[in-house]
C-alpha positions as CSV (number, residue, x, y, z in Angstrom):
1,X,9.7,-39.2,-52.3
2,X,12.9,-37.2,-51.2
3,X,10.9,-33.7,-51.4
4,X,8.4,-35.3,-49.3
5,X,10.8,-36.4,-46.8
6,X,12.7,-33.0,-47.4
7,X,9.2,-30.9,-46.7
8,X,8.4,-32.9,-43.3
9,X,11.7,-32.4,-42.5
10,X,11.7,-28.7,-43.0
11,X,7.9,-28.8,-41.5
12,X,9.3,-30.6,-38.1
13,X,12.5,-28.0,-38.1
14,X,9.6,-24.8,-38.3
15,X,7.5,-27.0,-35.1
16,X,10.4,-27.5,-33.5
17,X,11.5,-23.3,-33.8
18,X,7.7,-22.4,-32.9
19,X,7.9,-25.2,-29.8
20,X,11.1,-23.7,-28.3
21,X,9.9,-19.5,-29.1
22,X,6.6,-20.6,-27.4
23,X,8.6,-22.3,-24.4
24,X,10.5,-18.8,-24.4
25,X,7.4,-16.9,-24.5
26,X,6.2,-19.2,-21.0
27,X,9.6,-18.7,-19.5
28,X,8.5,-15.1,-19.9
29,X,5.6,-14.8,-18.4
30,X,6.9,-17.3,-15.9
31,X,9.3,-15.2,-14.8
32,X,6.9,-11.9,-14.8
33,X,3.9,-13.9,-12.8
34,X,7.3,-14.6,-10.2
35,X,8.7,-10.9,-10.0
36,X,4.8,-9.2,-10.1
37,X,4.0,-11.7,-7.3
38,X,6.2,-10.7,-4.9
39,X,6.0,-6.6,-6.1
40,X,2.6,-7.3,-4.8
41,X,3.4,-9.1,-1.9
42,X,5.8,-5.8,-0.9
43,X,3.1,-3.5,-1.8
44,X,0.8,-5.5,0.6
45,X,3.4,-5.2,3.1
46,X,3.4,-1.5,2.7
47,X,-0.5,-1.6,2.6
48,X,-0.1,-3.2,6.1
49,X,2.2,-1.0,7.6
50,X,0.7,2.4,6.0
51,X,-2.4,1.1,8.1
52,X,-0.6,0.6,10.7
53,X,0.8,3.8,11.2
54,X,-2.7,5.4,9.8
55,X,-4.1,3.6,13.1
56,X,-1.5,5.6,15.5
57,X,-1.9,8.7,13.5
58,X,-5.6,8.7,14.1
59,X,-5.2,7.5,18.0
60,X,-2.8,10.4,18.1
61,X,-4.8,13.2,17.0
62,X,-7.7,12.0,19.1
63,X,-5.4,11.9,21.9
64,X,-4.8,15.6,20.7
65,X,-8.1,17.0,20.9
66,X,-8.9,15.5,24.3
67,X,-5.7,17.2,25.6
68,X,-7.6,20.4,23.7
69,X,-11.1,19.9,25.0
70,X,-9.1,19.7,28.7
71,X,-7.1,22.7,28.3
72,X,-10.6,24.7,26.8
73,X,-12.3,23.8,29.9
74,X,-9.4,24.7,32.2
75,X,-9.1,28.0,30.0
76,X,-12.9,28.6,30.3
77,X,-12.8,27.9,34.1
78,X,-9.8,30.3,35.1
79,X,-11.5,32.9,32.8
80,X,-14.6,32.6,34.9
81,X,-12.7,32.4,38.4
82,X,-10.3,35.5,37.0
83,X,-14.0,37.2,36.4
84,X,-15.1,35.9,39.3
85,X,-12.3,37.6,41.2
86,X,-12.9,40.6,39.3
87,X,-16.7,41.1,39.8
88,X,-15.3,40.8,43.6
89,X,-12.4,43.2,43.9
90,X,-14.8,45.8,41.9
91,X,-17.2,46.0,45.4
């Protein structure tokens, strides 16, 4: 009867260790979900503002190339009149 009593005993004490290195395990993970969640919350913030800025980036250079297209057709145009002019002064 007392090694039966002595073997649950020692049976609850190994439950009792696997209980509390399981609840340390959870704590774990606990703690990792927590500090992956709000990496990823960071990251989305710097999805957001990297789209952002991706956004005036692309409204810029567009913004560009009309400026280009302007100064092509003025170019083009004074190259013609400057022709133009000298077509006229040759007769």
């Amino acid at each position: 009867m007392k090694y039966l009593l002595s073997e649950k005993s020692k049976q609850n004490c190994d439950l009792v260790d696997e209980m509390n290195r399981s609840k340390r395990v959870i704590d774990e993970k606990q703690f990792e979900a927590g500090r992956l969640r709000e990496e990823s919350i960071v990251k989305g913030d710097q999805v957001t503002d990297l789209r952002n800025n991706q956004s005036k980036i692309e409204h810029e250079i567009e913004t560009v190339k009309v400026q280009r297209a302007e100064m092509w057709r003025e170019i083009t145009h004074l190259k013609e009149v400057n022709d133009k002019k000298s077509l006229e002064a040759g007769h």
